[in-house]
PDB file of N, CA, C and O in Angstrom, chain B, residues numbered from 101:
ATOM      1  N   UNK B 101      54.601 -27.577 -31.335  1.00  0.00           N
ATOM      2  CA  UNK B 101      54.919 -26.296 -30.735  1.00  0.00           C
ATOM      3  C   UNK B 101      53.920 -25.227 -31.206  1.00  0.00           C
ATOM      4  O   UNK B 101      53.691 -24.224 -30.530  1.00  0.00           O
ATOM      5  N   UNK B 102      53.308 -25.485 -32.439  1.00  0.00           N
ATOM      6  CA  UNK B 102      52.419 -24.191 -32.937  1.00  0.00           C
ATOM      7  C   UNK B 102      51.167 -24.307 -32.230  1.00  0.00           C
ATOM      8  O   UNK B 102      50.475 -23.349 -31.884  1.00  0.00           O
ATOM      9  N   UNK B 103      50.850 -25.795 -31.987  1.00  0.00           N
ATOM     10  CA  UNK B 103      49.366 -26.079 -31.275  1.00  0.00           C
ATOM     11  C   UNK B 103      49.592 -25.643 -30.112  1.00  0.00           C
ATOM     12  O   UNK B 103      48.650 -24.858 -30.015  1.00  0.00           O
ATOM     13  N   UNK B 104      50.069 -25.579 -29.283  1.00  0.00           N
ATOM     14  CA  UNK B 104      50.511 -24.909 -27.801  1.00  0.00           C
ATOM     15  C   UNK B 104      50.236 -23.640 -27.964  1.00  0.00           C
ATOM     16  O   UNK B 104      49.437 -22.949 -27.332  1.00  0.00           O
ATOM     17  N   UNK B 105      51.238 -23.225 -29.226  1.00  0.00           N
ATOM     18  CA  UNK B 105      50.856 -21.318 -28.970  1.00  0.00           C
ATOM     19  C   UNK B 105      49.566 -21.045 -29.837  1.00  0.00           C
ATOM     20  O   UNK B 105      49.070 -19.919 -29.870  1.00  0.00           O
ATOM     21  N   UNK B 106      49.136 -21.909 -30.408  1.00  0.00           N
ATOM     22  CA  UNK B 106      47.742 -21.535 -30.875  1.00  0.00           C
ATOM     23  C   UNK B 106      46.719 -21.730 -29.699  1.00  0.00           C
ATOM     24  O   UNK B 106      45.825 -20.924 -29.441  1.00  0.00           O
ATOM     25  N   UNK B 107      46.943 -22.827 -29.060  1.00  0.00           N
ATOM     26  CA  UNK B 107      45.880 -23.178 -27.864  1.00  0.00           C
ATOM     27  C   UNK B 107      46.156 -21.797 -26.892  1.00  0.00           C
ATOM     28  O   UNK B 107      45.090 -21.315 -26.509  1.00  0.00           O
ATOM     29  N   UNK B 108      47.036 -21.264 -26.547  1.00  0.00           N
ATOM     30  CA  UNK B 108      47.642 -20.490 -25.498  1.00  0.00           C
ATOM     31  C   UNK B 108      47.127 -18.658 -26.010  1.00  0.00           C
ATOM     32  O   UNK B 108      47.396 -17.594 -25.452  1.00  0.00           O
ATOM     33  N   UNK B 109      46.508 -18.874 -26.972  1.00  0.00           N
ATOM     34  CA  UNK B 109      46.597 -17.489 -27.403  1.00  0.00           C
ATOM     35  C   UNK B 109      45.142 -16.999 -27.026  1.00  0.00           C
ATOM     36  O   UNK B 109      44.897 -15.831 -26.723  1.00  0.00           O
ATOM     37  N   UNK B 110      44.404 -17.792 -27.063  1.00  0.00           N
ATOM     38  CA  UNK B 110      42.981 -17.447 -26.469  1.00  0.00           C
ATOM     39  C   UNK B 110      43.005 -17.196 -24.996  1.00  0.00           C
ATOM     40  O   UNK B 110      42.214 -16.431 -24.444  1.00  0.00           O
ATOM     41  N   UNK B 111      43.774 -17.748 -24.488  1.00  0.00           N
ATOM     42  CA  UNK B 111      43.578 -18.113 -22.604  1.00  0.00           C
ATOM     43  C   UNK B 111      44.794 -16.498 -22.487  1.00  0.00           C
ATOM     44  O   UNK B 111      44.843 -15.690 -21.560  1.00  0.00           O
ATOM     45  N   UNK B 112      45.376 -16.506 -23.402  1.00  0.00           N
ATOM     46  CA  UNK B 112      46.514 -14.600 -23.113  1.00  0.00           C
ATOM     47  C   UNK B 112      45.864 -13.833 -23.558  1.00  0.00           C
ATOM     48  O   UNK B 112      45.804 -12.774 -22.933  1.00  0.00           O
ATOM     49  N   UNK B 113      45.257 -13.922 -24.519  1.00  0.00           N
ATOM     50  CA  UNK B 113      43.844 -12.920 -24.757  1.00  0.00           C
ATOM     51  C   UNK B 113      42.809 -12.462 -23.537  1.00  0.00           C
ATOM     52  O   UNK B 113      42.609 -11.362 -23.022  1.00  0.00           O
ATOM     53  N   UNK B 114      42.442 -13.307 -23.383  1.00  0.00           N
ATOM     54  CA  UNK B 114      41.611 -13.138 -21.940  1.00  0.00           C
ATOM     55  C   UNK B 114      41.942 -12.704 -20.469  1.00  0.00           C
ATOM     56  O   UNK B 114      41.429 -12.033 -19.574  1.00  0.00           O
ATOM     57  N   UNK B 115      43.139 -13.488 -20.710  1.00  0.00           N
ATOM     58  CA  UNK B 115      44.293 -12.772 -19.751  1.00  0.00           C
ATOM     59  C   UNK B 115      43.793 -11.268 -19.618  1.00  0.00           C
ATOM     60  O   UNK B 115      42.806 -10.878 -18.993  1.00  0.00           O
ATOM     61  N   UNK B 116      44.672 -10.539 -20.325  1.00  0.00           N
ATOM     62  CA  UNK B 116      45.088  -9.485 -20.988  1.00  0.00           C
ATOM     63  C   UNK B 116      43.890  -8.677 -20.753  1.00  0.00           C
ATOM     64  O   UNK B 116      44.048  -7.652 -20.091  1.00  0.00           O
ATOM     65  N   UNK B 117      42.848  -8.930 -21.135  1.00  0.00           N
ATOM     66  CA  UNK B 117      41.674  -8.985 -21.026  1.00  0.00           C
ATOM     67  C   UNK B 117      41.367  -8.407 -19.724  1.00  0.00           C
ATOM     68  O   UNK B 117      41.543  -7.208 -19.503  1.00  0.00           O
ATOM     69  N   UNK B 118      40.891  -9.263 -18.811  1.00  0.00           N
ATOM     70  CA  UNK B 118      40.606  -9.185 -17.380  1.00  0.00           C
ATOM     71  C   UNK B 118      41.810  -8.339 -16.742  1.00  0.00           C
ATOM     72  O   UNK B 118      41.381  -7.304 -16.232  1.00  0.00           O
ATOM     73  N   UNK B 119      42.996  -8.471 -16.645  1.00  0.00           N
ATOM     74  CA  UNK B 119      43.946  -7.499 -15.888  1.00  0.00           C
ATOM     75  C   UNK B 119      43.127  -6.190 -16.247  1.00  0.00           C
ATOM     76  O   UNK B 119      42.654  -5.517 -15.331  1.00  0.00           O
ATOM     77  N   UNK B 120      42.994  -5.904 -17.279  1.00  0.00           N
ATOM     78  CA  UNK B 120      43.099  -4.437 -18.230  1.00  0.00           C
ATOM     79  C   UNK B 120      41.868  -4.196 -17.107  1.00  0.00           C
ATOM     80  O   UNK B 120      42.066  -3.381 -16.206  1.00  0.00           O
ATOM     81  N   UNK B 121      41.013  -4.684 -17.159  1.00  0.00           N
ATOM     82  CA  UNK B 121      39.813  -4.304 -16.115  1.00  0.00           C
ATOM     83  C   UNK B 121      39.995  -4.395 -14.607  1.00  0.00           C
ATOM     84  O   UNK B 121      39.322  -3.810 -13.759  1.00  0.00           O
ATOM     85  N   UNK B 122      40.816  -5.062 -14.451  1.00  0.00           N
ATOM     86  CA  UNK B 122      41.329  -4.968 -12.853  1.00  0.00           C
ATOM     87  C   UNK B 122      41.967  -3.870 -12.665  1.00  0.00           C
ATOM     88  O   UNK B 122      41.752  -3.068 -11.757  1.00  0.00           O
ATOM     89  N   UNK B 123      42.839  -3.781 -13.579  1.00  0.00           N
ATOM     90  CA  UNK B 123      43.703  -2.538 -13.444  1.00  0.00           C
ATOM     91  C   UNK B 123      42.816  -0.935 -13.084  1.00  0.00           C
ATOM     92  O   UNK B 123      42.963  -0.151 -12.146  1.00  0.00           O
ATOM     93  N   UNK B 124      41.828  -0.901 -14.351  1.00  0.00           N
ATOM     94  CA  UNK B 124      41.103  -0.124 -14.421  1.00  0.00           C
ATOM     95  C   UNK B 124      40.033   0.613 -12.962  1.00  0.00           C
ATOM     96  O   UNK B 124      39.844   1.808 -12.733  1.00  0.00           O
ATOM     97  N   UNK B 125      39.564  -0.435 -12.285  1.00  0.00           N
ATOM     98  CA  UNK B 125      38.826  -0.500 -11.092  1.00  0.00           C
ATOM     99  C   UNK B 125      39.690  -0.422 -10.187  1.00  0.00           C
ATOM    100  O   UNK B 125      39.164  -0.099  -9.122  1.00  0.00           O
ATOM    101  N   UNK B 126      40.887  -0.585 -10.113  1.00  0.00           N
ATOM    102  CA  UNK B 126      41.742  -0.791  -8.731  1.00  0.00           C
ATOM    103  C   UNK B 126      42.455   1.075  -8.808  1.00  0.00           C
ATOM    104  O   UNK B 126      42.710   1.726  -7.795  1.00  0.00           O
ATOM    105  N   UNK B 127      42.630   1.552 -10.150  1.00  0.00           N
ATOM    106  CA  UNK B 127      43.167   2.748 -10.143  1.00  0.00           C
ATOM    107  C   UNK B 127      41.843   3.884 -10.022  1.00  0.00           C
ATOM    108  O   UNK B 127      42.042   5.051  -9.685  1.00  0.00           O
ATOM    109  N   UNK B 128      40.456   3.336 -10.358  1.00  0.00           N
ATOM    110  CA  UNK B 128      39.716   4.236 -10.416  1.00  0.00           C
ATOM    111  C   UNK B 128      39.281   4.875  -8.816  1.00  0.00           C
ATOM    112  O   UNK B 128      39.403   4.060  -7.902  1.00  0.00           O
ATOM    113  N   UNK B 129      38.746   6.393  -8.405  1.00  0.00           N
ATOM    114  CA  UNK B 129      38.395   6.619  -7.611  1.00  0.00           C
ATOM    115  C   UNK B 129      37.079   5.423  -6.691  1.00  0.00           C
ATOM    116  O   UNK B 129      36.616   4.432  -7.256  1.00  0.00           O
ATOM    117  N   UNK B 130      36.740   5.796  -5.392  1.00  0.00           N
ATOM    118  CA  UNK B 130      36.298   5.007  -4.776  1.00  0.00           C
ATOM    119  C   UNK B 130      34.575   5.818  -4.925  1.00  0.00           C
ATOM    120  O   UNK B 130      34.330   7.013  -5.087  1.00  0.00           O
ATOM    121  N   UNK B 131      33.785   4.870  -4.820  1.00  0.00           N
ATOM    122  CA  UNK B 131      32.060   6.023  -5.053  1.00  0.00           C
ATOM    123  C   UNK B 131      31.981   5.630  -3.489  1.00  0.00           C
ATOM    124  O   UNK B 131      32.342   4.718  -2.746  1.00  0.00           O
ATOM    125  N   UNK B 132      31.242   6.953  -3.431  1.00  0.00           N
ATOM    126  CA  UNK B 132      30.774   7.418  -1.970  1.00  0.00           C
ATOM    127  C   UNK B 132      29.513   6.342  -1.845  1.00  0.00           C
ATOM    128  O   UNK B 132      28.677   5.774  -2.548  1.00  0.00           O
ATOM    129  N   UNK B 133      29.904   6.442  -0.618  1.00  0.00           N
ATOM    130  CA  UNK B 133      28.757   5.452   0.278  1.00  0.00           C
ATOM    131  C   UNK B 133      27.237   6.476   0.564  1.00  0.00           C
ATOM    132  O   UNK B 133      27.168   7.605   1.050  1.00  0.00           O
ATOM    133  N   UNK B 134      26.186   5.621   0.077  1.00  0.00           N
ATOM    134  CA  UNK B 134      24.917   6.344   0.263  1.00  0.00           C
ATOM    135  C   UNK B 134      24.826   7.370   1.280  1.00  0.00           C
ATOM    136  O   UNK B 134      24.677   8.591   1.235  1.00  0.00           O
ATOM    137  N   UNK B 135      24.981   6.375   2.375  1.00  0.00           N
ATOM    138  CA  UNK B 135      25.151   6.882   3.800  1.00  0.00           C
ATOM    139  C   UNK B 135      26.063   8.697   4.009  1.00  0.00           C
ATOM    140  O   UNK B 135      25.739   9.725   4.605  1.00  0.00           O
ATOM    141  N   UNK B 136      27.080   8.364   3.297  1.00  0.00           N
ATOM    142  CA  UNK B 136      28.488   9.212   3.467  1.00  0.00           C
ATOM    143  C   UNK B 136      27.920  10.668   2.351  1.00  0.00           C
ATOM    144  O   UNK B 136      28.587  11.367   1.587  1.00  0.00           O
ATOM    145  N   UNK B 137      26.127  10.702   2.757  1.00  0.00           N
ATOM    146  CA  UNK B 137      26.104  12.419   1.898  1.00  0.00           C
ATOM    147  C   UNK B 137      26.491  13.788   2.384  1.00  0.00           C
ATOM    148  O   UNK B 137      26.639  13.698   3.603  1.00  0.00           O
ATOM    149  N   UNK B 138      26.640  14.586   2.118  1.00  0.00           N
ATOM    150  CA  UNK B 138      27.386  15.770   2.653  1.00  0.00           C
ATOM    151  C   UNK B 138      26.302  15.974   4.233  1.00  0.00           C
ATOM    152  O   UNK B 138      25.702  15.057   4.793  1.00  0.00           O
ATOM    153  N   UNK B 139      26.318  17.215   4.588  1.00  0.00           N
ATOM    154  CA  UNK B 139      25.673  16.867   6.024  1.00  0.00           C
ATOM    155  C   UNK B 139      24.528  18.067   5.897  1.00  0.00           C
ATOM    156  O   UNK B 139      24.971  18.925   5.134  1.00  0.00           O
ATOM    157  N   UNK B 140      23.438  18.354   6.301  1.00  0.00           N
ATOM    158  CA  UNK B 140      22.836  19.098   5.903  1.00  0.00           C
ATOM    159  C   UNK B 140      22.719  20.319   7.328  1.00  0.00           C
ATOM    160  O   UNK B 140      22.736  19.894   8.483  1.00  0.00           O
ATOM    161  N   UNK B 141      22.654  21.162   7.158  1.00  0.00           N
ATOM    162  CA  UNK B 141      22.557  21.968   8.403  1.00  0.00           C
ATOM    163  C   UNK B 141      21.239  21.968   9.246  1.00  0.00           C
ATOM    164  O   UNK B 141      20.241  21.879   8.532  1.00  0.00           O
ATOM    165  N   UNK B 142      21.013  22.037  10.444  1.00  0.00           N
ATOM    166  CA  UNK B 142      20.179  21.834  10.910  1.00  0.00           C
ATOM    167  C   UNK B 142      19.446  23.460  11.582  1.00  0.00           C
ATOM    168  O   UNK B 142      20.176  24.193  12.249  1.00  0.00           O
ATOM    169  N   UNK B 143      17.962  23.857  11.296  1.00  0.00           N
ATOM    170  CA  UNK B 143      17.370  24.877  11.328  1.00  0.00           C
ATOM    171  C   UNK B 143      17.442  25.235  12.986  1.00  0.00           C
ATOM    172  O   UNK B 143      17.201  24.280  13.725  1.00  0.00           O
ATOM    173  N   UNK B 144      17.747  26.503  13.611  1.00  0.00           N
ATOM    174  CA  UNK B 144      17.504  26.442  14.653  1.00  0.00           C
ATOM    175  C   UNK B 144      16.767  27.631  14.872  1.00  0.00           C
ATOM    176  O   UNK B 144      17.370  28.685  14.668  1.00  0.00           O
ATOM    177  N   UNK B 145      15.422  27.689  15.298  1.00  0.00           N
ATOM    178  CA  UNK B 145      13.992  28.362  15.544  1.00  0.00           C
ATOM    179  C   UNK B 145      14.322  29.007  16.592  1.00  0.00           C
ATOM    180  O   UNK B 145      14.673  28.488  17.651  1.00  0.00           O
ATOM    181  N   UNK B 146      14.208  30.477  16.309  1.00  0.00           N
ATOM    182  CA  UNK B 146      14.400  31.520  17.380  1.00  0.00           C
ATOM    183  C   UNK B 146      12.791  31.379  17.935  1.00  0.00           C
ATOM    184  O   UNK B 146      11.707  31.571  17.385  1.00  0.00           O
ATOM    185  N   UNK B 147      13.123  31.021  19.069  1.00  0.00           N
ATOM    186  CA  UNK B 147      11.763  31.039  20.380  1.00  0.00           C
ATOM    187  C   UNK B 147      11.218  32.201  21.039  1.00  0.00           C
ATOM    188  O   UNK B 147      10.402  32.248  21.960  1.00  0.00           O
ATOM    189  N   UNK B 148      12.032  33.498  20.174  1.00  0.00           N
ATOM    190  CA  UNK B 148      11.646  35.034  20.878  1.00  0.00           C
ATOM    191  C   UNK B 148      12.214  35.129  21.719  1.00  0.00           C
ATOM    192  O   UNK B 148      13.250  34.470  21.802  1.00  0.00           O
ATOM    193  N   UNK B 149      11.793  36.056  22.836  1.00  0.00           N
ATOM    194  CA  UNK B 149      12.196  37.038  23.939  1.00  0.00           C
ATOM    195  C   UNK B 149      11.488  35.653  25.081  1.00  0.00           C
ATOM    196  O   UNK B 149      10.447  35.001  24.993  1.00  0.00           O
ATOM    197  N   UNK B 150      12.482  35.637  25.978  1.00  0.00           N
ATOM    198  CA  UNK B 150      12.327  34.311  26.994  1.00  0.00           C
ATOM    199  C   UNK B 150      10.883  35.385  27.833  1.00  0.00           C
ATOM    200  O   UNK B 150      10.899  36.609  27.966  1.00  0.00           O
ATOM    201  N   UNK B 151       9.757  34.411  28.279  1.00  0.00           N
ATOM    202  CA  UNK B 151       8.688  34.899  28.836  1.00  0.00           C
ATOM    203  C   UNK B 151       8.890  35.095  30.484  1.00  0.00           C
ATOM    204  O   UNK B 151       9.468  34.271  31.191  1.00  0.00           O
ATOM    205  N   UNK B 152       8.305  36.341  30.957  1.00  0.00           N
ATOM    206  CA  UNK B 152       8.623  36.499  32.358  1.00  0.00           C
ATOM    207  C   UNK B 152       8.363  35.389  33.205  1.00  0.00           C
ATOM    208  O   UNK B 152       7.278  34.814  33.121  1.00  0.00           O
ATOM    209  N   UNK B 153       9.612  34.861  34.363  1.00  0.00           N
ATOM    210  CA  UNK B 153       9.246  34.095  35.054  1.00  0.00           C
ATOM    211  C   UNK B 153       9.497  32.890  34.575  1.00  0.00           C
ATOM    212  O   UNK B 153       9.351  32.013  35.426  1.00  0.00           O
ATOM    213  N   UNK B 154       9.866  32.465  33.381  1.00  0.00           N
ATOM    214  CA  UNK B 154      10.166  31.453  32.725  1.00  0.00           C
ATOM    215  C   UNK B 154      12.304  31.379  32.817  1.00  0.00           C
ATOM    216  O   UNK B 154      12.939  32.384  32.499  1.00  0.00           O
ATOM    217  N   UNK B 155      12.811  30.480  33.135  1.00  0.00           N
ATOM    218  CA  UNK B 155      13.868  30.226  33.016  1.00  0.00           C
ATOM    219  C   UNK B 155      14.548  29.798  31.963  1.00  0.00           C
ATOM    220  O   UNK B 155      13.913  29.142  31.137  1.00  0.00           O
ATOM    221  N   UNK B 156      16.088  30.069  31.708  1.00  0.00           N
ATOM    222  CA  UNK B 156      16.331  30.250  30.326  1.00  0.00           C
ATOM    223  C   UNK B 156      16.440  28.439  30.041  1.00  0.00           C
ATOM    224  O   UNK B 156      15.775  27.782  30.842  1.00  0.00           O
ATOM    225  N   UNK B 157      16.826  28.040  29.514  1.00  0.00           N
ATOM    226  CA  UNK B 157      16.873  26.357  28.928  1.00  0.00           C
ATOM    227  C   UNK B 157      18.512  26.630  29.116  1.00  0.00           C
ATOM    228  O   UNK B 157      19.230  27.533  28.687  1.00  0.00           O
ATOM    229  N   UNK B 158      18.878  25.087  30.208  1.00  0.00           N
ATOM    230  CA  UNK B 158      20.087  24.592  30.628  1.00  0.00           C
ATOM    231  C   UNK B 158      21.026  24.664  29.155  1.00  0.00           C
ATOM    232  O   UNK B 158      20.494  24.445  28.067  1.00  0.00           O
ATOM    233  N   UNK B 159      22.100  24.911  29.256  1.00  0.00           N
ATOM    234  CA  UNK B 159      22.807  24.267  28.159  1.00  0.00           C
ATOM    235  C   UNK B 159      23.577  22.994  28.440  1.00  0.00           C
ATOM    236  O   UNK B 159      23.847  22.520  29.544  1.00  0.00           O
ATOM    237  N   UNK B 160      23.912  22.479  27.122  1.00  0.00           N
ATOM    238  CA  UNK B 160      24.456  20.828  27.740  1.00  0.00           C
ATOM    239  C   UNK B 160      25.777  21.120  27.864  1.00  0.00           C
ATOM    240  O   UNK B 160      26.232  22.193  27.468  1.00  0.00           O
ATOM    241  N   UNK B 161      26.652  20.009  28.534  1.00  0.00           N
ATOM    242  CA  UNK B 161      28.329  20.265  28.756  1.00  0.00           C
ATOM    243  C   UNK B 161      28.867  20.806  27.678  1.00  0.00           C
ATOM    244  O   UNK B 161      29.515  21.838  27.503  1.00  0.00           O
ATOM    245  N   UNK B 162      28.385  19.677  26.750  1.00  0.00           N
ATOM    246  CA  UNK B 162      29.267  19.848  24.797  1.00  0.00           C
ATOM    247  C   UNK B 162      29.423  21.208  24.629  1.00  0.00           C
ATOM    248  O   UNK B 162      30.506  21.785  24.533  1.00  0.00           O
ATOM    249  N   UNK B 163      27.874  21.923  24.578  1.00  0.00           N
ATOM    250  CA  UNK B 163      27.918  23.479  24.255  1.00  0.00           C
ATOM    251  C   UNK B 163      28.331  24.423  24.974  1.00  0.00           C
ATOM    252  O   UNK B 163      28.365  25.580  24.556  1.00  0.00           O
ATOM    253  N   UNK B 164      28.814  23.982  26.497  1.00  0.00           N
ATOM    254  CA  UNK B 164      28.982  24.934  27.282  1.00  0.00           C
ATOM    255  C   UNK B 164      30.472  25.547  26.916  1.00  0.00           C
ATOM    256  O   UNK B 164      30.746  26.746  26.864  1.00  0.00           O
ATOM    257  N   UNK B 165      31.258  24.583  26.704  1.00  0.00           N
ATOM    258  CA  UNK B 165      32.266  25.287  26.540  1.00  0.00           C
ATOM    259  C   UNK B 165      33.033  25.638  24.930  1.00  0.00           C
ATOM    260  O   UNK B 165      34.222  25.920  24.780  1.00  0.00           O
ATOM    261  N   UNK B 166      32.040  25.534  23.874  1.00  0.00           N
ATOM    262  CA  UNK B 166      32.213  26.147  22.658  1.00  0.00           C
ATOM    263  C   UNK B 166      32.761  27.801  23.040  1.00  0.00           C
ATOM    264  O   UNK B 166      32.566  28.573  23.979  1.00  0.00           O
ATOM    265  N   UNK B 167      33.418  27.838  21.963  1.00  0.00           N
ATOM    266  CA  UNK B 167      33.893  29.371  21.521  1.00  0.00           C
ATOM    267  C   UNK B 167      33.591  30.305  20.994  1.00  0.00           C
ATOM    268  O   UNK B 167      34.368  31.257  20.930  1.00  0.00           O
TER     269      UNK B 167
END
């Protein structure tokens, strides 16, 4: 009976062991995906005063009906 719990005490050690690290990773937050960086704003270049005779630039559906 002692050789059992002597044999058994290394393999519950390790046990014990590995949960503790499962545990650890399964409760820890998740790391952001490379991909998933914040979003950066995009520059938009005032083209001046529209030139005579020149027509203004279509807008697309998406923007047409923003607020």
């Amino acid at each position: 009976m002692i050789a059992v719990a002597v044999l058994l005490l290394p393999a519950l050690g390790v046990l014990l062991f590995v949960m503790d690290r499962v545990e650890d990773r399964l409760a820890a937050r998740p790391s952001t995906a490379r991909h998933a960086r914040k979003r950066h704003l995009r520059l938009v270049h005032d083209a001046g005063p529209p030139a005579a005779g020149r027509l203004p630039a279509r807008r697309s559906r998406r923007h047409g009906k923003a607020a």
